[in-house]
C-alpha positions in Angstrom: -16.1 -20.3 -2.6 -18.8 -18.2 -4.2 -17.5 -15.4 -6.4 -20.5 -13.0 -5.4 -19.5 -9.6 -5.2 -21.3 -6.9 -2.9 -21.8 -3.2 -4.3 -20.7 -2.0 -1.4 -17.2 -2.1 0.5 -17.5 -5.1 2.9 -15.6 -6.0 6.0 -13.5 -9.0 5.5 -12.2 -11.4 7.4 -10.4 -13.4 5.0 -7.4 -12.1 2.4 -7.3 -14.3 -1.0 -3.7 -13.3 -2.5 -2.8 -14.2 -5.6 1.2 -14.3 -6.4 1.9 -13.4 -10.2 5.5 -13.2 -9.4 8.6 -15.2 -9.4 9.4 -15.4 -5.8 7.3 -16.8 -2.9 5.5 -13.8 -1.0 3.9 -13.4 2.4 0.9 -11.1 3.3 1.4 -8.4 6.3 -1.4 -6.8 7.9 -0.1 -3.5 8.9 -2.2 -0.4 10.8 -4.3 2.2 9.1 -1.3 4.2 8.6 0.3 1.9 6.4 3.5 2.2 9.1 3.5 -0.5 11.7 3.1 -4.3 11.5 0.2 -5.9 13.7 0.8 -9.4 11.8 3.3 -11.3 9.5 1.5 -14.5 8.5 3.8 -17.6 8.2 1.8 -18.7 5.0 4.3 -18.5 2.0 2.5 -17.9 -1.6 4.1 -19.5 -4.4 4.5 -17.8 -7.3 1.9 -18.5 -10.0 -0.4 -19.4 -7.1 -3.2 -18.2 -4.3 -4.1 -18.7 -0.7 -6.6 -17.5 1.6 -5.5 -16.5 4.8 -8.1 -16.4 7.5 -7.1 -13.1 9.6 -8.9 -14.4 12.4 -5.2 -16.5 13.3 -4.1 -13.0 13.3 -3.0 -11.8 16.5 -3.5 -8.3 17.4 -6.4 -8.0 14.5 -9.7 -7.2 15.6 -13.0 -6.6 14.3 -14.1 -3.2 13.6 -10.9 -2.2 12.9 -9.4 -1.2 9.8 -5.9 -2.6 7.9 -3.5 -1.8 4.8 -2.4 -5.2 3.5 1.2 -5.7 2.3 3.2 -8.1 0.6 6.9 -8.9 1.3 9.2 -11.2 -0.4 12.5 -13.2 0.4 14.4 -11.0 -1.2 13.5 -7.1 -1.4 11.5 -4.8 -0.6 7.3 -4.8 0.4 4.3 -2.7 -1.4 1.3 -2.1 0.5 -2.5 -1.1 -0.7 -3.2 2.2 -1.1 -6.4 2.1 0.5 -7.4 0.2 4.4 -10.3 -2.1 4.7 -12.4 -2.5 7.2 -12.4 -6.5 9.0 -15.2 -8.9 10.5 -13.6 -11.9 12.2 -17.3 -12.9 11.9 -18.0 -12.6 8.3 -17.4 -14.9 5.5 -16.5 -12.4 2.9 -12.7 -12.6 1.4 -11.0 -9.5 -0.4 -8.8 -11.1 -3.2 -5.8 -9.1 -3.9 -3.3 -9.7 -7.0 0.9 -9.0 -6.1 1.7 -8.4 -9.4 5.0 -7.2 -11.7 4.0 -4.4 -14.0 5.8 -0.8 -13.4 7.4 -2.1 -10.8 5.6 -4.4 -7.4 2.3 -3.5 -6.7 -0.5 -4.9 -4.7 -4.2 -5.0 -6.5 -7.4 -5.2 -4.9 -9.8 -7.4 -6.9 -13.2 -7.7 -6.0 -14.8 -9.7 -2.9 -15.6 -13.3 -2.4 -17.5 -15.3 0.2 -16.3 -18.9 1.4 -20.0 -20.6 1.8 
C-alpha cells in the first residue's frame, strides 16, 4: 500500500481503521445524516491493530454517494465522523481512520492511502 496522499478530498472505496483501544471494534457505514445504518461489516478490529475493509462487499453502498463512518464496540456505545465522504467502488484510494481513547471515544480521519 502506497502512503500517497492527494491535496484534494478523494472518493474512497476502501476504510483502513486503526483500533487504539482495548476492545475489538467494527466499522458501520451509516447515511449522510449520520442516522441510519446501510452496513455493519462482520470484520472485528483488534485492539492495538488495523484492517482495511473494502466497501465494495458493502451492500446497499454505492458509488457517488456519500457516508459517515462509525465505530461500535461489544460493549457500549458507537462514535461516528463528524464529516461524510464521498465513495468510488472503482478507485483504489483508502481513508484511514484512528478509533481512539482520549476525552472520551472518538473516530479520527487520517489522511488517504492507495492499495497499488
Amino acid at each position: 500500500m502506497s502512503h500517497e496522499i492527494p491535496p484534494e478530498r478523494q472518493p474512497i472505496r476502501y476504510v483502513k481503521l486503526r483500533n487504539e483501544r482495548t476492545l475489538p471494534a467494527h466499522l458501520l457505514v451509516m447515511d449522510a445524516a449520520g442516522s441510519e445504518k446501510v452496513w455493519e461489516c462482520k470484520v472485528s478490529v483488534k485492539r492495538k491493530t488495523d484492517a482495511v475493509i473494502d466497501l465494495s462487499r458493502g451492500s446497499g453502498i454505492r458509488s457517488g454517494s456519500s457516508y459517515r463512518f462509525s465505530v461500535s464496540r461489544l460493549i457500549g456505545s458507537s462514535v461516528i465522523t463528524e464529516q461524510e465522504y464521498m465513495v468510488d467502488l472503482e478507485s483504489n484510494v483508502v481513508g484511514v481512520f484512528t478509533f481512539k481513547n482520549t476525552r472520551g471515544s472518538q473516530i479520527t480521519f487520517d489522511g488517504y492511502e492507495r492499495i497499488e
